[in-house]
C-alpha positions as CSV (number, residue, x, y, z in Angstrom):
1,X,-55.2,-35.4,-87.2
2,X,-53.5,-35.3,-84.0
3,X,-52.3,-31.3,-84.1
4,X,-55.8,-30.4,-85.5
5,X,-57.2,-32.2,-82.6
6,X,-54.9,-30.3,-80.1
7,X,-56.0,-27.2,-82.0
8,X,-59.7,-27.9,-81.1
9,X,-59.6,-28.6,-77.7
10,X,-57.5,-25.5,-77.2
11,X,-60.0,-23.7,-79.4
12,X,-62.9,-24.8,-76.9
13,X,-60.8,-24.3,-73.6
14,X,-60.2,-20.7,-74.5
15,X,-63.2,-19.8,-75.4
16,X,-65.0,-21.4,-71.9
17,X,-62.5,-20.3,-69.6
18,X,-59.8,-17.7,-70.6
19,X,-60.8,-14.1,-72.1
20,X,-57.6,-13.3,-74.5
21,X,-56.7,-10.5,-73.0
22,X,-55.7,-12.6,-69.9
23,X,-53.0,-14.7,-71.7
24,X,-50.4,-12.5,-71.6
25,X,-49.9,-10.9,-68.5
26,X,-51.9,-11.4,-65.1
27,X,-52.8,-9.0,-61.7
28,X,-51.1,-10.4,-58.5
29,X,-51.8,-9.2,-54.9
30,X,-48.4,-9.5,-53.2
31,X,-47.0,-9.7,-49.4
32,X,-50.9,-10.6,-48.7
33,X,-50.4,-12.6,-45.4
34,X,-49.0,-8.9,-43.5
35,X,-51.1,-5.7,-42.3
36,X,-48.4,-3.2,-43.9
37,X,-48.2,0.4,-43.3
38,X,-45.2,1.7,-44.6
39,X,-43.3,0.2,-47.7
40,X,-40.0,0.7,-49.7
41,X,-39.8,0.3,-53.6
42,X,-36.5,0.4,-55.6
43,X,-36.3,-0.2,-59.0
44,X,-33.1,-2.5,-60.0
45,X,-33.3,-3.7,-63.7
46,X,-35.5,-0.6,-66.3
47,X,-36.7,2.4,-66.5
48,X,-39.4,3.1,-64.0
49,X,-42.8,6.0,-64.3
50,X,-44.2,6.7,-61.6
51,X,-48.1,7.6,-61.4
52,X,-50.1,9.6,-58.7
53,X,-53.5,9.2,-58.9
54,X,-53.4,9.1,-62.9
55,X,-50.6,11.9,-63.4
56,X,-47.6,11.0,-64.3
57,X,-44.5,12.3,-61.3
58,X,-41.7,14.2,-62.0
59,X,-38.7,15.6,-60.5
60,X,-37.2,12.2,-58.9
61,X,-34.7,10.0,-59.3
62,X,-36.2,7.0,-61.4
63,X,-33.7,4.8,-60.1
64,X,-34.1,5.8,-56.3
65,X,-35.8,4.4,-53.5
66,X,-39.5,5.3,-52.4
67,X,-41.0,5.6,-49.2
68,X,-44.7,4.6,-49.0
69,X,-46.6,5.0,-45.6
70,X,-50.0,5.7,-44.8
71,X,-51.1,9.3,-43.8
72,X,-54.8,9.3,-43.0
73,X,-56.1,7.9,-46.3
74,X,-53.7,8.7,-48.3
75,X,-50.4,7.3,-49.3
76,X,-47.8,9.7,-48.1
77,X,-45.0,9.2,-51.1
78,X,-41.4,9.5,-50.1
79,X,-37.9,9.8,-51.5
80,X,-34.4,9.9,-49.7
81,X,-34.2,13.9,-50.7
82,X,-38.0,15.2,-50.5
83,X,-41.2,14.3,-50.1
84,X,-43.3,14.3,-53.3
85,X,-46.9,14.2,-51.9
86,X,-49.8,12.9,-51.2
87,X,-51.7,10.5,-53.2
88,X,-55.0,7.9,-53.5
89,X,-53.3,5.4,-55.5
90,X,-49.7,4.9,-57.2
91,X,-48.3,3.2,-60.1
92,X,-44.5,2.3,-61.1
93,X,-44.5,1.4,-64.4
94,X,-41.8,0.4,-66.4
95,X,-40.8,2.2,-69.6
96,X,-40.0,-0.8,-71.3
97,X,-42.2,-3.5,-69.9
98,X,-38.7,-5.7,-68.8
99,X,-38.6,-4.0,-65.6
100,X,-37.3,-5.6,-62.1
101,X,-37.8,-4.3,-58.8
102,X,-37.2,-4.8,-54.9
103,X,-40.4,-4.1,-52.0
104,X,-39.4,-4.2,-48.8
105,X,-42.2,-3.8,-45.9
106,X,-41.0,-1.2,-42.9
107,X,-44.0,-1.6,-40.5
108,X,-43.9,-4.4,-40.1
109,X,-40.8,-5.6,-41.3
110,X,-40.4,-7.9,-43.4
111,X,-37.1,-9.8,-45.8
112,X,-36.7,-7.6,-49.2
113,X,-38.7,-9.4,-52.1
114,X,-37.8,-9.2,-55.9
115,X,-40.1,-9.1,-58.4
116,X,-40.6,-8.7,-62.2
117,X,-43.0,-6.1,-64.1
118,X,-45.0,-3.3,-62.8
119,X,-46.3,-1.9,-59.3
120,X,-49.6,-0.9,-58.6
121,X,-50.6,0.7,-54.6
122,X,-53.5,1.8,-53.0
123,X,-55.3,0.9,-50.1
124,X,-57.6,-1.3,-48.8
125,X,-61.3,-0.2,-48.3
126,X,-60.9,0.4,-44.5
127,X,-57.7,2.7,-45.1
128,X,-55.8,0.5,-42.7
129,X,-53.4,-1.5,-45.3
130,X,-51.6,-1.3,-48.5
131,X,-53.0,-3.5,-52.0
132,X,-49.8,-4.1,-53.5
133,X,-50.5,-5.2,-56.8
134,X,-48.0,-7.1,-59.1
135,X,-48.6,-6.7,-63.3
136,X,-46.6,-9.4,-64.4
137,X,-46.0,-11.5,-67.5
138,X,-47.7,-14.4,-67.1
139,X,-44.4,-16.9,-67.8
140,X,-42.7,-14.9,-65.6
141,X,-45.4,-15.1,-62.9
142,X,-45.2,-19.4,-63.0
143,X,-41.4,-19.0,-63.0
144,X,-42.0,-17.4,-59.8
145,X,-44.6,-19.5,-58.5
146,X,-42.4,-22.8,-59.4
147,X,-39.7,-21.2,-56.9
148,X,-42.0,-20.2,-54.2
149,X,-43.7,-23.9,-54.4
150,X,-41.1,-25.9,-55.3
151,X,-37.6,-24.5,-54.0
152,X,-34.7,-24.6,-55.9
153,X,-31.9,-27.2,-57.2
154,X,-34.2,-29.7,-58.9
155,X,-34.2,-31.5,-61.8
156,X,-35.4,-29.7,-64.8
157,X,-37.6,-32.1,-65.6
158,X,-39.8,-32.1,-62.5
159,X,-39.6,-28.2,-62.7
160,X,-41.3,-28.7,-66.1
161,X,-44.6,-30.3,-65.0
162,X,-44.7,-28.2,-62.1
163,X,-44.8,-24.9,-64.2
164,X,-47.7,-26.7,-66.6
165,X,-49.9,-27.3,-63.0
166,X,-49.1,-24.2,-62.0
167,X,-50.3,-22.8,-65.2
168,X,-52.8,-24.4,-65.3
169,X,-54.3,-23.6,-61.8
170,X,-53.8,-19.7,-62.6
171,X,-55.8,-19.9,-65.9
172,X,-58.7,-22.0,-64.1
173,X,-59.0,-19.6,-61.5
174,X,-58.3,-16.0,-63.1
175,X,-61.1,-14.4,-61.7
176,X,-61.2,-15.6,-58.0
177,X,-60.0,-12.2,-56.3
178,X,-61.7,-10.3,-59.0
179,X,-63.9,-8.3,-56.6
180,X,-61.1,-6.8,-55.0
181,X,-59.5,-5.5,-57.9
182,X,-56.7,-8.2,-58.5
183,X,-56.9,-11.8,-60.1
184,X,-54.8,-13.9,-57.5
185,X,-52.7,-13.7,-54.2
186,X,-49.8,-14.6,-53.5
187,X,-50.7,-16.8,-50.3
188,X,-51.4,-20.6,-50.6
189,X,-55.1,-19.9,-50.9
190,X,-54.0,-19.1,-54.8
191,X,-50.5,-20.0,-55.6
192,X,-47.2,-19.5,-53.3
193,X,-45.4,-16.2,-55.2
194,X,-42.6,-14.9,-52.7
195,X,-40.2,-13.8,-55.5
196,X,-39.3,-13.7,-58.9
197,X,-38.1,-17.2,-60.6
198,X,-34.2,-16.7,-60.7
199,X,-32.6,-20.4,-60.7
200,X,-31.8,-20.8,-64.7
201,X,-33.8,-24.6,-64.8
202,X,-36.8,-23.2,-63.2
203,X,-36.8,-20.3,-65.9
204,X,-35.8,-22.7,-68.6
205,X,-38.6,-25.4,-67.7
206,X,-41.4,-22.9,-67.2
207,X,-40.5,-21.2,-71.2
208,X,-39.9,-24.7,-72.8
209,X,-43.0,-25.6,-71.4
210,X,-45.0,-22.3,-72.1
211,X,-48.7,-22.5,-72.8
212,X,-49.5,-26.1,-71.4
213,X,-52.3,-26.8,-69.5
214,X,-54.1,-29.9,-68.6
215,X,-57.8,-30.9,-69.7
216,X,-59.5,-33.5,-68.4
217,X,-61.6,-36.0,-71.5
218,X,-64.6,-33.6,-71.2
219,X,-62.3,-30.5,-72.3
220,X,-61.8,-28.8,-69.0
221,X,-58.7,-27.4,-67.3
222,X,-57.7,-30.1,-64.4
223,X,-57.9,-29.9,-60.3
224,X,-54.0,-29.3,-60.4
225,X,-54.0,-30.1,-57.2
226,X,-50.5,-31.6,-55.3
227,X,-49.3,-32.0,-51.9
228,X,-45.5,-32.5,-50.5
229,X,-45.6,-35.6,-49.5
230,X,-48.7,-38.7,-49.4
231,X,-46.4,-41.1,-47.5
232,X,-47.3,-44.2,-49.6
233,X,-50.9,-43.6,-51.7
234,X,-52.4,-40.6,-52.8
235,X,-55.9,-39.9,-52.3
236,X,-59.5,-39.7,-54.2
237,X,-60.7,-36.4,-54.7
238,X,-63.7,-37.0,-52.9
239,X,-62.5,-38.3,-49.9
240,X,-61.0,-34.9,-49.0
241,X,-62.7,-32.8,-50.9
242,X,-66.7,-34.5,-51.3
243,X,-65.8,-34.0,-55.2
244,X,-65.2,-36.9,-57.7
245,X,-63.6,-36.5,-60.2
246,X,-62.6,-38.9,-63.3
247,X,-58.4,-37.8,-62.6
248,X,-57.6,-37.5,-59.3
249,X,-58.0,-40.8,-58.2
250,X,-55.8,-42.5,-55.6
251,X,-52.9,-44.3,-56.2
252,X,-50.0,-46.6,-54.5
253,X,-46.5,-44.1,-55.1
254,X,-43.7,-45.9,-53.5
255,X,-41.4,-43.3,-54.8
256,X,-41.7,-40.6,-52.0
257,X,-41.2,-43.2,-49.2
258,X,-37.5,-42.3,-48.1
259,X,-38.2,-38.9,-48.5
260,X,-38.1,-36.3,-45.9
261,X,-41.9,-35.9,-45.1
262,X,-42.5,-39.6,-45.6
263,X,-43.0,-40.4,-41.9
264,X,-43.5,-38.5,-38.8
265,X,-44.8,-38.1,-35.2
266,X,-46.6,-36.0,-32.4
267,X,-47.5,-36.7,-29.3
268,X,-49.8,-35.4,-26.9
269,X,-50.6,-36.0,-23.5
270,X,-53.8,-38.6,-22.9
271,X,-55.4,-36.2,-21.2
272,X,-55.6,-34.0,-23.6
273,X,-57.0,-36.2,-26.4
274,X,-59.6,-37.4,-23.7
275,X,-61.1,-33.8,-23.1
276,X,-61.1,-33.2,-26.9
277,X,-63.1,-36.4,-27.7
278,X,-65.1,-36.1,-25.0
279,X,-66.0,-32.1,-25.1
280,X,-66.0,-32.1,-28.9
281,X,-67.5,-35.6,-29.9
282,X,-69.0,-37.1,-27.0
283,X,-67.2,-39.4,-26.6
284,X,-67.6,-42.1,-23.8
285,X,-63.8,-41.5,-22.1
286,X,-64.7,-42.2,-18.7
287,X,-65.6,-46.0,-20.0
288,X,-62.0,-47.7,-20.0
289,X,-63.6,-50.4,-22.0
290,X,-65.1,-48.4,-24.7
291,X,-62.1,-45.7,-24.2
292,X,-59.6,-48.5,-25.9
293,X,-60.1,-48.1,-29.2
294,X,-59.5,-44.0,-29.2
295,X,-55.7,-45.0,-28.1
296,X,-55.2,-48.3,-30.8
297,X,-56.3,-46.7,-33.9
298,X,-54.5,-47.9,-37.2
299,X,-54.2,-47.3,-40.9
300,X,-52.3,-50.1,-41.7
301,X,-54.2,-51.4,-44.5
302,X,-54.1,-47.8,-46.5
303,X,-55.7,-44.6,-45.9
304,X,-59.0,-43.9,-44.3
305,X,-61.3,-41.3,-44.2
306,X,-62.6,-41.5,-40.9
307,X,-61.7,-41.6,-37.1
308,X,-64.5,-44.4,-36.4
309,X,-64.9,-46.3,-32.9
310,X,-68.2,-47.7,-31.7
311,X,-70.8,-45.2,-32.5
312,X,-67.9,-42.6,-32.8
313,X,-67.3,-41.2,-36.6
314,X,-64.6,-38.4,-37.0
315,X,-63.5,-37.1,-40.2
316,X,-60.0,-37.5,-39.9
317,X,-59.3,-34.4,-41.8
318,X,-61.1,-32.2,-38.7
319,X,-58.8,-34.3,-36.2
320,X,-55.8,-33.3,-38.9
321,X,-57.1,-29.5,-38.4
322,X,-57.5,-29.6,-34.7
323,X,-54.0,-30.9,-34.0
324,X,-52.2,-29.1,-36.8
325,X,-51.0,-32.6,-38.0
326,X,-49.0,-33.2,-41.2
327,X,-52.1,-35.7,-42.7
328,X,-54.6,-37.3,-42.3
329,X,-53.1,-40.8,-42.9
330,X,-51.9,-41.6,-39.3
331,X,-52.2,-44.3,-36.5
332,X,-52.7,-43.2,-32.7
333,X,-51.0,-45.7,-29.9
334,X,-51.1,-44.8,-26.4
335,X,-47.7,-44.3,-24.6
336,X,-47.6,-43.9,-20.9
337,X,-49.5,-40.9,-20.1
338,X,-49.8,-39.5,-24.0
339,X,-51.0,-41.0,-27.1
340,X,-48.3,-40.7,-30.1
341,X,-49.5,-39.9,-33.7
342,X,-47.7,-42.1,-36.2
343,X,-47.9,-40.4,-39.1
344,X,-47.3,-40.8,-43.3
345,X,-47.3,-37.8,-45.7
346,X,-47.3,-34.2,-45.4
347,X,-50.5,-32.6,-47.0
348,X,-53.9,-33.5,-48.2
349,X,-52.4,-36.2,-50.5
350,X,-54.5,-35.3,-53.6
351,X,-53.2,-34.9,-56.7
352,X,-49.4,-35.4,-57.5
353,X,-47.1,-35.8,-54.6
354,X,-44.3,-33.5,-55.2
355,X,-41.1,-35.7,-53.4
356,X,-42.9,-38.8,-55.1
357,X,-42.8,-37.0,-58.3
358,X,-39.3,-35.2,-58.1
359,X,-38.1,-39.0,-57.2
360,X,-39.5,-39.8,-60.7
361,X,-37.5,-37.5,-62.2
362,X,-34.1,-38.2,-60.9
363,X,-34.9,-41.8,-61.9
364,X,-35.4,-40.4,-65.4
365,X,-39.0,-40.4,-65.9
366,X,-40.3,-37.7,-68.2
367,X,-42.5,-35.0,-67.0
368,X,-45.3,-36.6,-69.5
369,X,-44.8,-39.7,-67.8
370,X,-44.9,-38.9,-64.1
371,X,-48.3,-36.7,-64.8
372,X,-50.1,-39.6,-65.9
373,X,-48.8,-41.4,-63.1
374,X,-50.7,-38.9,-60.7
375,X,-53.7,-37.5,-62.8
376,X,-55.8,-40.3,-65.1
377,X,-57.1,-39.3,-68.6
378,X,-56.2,-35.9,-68.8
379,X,-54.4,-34.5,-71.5
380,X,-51.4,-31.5,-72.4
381,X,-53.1,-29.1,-74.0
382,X,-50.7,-25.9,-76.2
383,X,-53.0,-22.8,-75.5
384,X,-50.6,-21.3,-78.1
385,X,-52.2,-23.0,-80.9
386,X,-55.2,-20.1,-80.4
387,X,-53.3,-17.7,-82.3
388,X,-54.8,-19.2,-85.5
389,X,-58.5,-18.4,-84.1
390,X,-57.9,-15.0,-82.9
391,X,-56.6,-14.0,-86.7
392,X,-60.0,-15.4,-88.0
């Protein structure tokens, strides 16, 4: 009853979110966060084709370096021996489909990434950038991801749940960069994806996990939301967000407190905070009275969602964004002539709290165990059980 159950809610969740042809391999924009001009590609592991504008290149060394710069609109393609020519759009394919390969960007510079799968350039609309496109395998893409979002020399069991959230997030939001021509990015407005997944437990947690996602009780792929560190208690979905949910709900997590992000501090000078408050929020600062409770604020009692003092009501995630703070969950004391943040956390604290979480892990707690920990009611769905429906 159980497996026939998993098979139907896997059944539905394909069907209302993920076309089949997207379960295999997926479209990454890559090195999105830099205006680049001129690029190097160099194939290390495969066979490489390379395609100008639809045609298929010869005469080159398929195991070479390429020069890629832009020339007017075009993309002016390079090798160490000759230049090849001018073209709208390339594509370095590998023979095989195993292929590995090294981009480095030139103008600007930038260190040398390594990635897995194919290569697809052009350039943006305004002719002033490259698209640099990654086809990938989408196990391979989560192995990556887990690196890039988690870093390396963790326990294999926290790299496991990481790789079913991140999995999860890409097949709940395939289609957000669609427009342009690719599925994700690689920037943190998707998922984090600065390199291939090399450390052996990342790669072995992301395939022993392969094809989990998470569904909430009404059958849809989760928030997968997490955050470094929530210094103490996560937060409610809709206090950050104005979204309720039934799974993100906050809890107490006394498992990140010694970690690294667990506390922190900024200070400021007073008269800095003064002219914000008063030139953004109207606040009163020339009234010492009233002025008091800007410089004594406290979360003590757990974590709030506003800045409030007299009339004054501040989302604390604005004062977060103004000040480039760690979190919102913070006290403000006045020293001298500044007022010191005493922070908690690192992040929006939604979700699961990563050093919380990898704490869990090293303790012994399963991966099944600390996900309900940090998500309620949700369940581990195998999206490989749709085989069975695409034979019908």
């Amino acid at each position: 009853m159980k497996k026939l159950l998993i098979i139907f809610i896997s059944y539905i969740l394909f069907t209302s979110f993920v076309r089949p042809e997207n379960l295999t391999s997926v479209s990454i924009r890559i090195m999105t966060t830099r205006v680049i001009t001129t690029v190097v590609f160099s194939p290390t592991s495969g066979d490489y084709l390379v395609y100008g504008d639809g045609e298929l290149l010869k005469d080159y060394d398929p195991t070479g370096i390429f020069q890629m710069s832009i020339d007017k609109d075009s993309i002016l393609l390079k090798t160490f021996e000759r230049t090849i020519g001018k073209f709208a759009s390339l594509k370095f394919y590998s023979k095989e489909n195993v292929g590995e390969f090294k981009i480095k960007a030139v103008v600007p510079t930038s260190r040398v990434r390594t990635y897995d799968g194919n290569l697809e350039v052009s350039l943006t609309p305004d002719k002033a950038q490259f698209l640099l496109i990654n086809k990938v395998s989408l196990e391979n893409y989560i192995a990556g991801v887990v690196q890039s979002e988690a870093g390396k020399n963790i326990s294999l069991e926290y790299y496991k749940l990481q790789a079913i959230l991140c999995r999860t997030f890409l097949l709940s939001h395939l289609n957000r960069h669609e427009p342009e021509g690719f599925q994700l990015c690689d920037d943190v407005h998707c998922q984090a994806y600065l390199n291939k997944g090399t450390e052996a437990n990342i790669v072995k947690g992301v395939f022993e996990t392969k094809g989990l996602v998470i569904v909430d009780n009404d059958l849809n792929l989760i928030t997968s939301a997490f955050h470094s560190n929530c210094g103490g208690v996560t937060c409610n979905s809709q206090d950050v967000w104005s979204i309720s949910t039934s799974y993100l709900k906050s809890v107490k997590d006394t498992f990140c407190l010694h970690s690294f992000n667990a506390v922190w501090q900024r200070t400021v000078p007073l008269e800095d905070w003064k002219a914000y408050l008063q030139l953004k929020h109207k606040y009163p600062v020339d009234d010492s009275s009233k002025f008091a409770g800007a410089t004594s604020y406290s979360q003590a009692n757990g974590r709030n969602i506003f800045f409030m003092d007299r009339n004054l009501k501040i989302p604390l995630k604005t004062i977060r964004a103004d000040f480039k703070l760690r979190s919102t969950y913070f006290s403000i004391e006045q020293i001298g002539d500044s007022v010191r943040f005493n922070g908690r956390g690192y992040g929006h604290g939604v979700g699961l709290c990563q050093e919380g979480a990898m704490r869990q892990a090293v303790l012994g707690y399963s991966y099944k165990s600390i996900l309900n920990f940090y998500y309620k009611d949700v369940h581990l769905v195998d999206l490989s059980a749709l085989s069975y429906f695409r034979q019908e």
